[in-house]
Structures are given as C-alpha cells and as structure tokens.
N, C-alpha and C positions, 0 to 999 in steps of 0.2 A: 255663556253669559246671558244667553236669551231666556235662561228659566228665570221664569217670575220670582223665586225662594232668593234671587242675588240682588233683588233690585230696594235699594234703601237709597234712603235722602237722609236728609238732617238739618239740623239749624247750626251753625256756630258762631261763634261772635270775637273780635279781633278789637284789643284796645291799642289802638295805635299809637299815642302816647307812649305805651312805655315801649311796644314794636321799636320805636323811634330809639327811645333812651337802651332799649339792650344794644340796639346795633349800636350807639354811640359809644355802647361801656366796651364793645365787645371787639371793635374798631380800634378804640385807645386804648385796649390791652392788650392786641394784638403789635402795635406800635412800637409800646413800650418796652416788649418781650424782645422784640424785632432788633432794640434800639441799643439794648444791652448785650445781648448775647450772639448776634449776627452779623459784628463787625467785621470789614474784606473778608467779602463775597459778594459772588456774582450777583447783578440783579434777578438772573431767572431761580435762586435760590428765596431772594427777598418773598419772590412774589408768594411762590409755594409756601414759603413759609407763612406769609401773611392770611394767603386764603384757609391753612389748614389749624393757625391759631384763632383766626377768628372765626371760624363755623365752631370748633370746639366750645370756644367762650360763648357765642349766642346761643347753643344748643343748651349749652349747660344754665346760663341763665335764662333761658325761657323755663324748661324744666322745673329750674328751682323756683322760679314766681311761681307755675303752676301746680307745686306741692305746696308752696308756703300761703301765696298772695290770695286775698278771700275774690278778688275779682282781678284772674290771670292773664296774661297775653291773649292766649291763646285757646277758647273753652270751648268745646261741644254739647249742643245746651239739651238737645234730645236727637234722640234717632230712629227713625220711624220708616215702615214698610212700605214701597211705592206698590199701587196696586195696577 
C-alpha cells in the first residue's frame, strides 16, 4: 500500500436531510414488516430481524436516490491522485 499508483483522495458530499429521512423510512419499514409478520417470537429473532430489514431497506433506498435523485444522499464529486 506504500506504492504511490494506490494513493487517491477525493471529495464527497453527504445530504444529510434525506441521510435522516432514508433511515426514518427505513426504520418504519422495518417495524412495520416486523409488526406483521413476526408475531410470538423471541426477542433475539426481533432484533436480527430488524437489523437485517433495515440495512436492506436503507441500502436500497440510498441506491435508488442515487440513480434517480439529481442531488443524492450520497455522491463522489471527483477523485483525484495524491502525490
């Protein structure tokens, strides 16, 4: 990792508003999913379930902002060679 050909930087930029609003959607559809379909069981099922519905759900709506949203969650605005 010492050869200089590996070393880059970059700029990116984070709109935290909607950051905010995916996890909120992605949170209350994980709930929701949770609420209907995961009646008597254990809590340590809840929880697995919960963490693995809602990474799916924010992963996929970040995603989908940053193919649809003209200014997305998540952008890398250039990337450049450190010398």
């Amino acid at each position: 990792m010492t050869d200089p050909q590996y070393r880059f930087a970059g700029w990116f930029t984070l709109d935290v508003r909607l950051l905010l609003a995916l996890v909120l959607f992605a949170a209350s559809l994980a709930v929701l999913i949770l609420a209907l379909k995961f009646q008597k069981r254990r809590w340590d099922e809840w929880v697995v379930g919960f963490l693995a519905l809602f990474a799916v759900a924010f992963l996929v709506g970040l995603l989908a902002t940053n193919a649809i949203a003209t200014n997305p969650a998540l952008k890398v605005e250039t990337l450049f060679a450190v010398p």
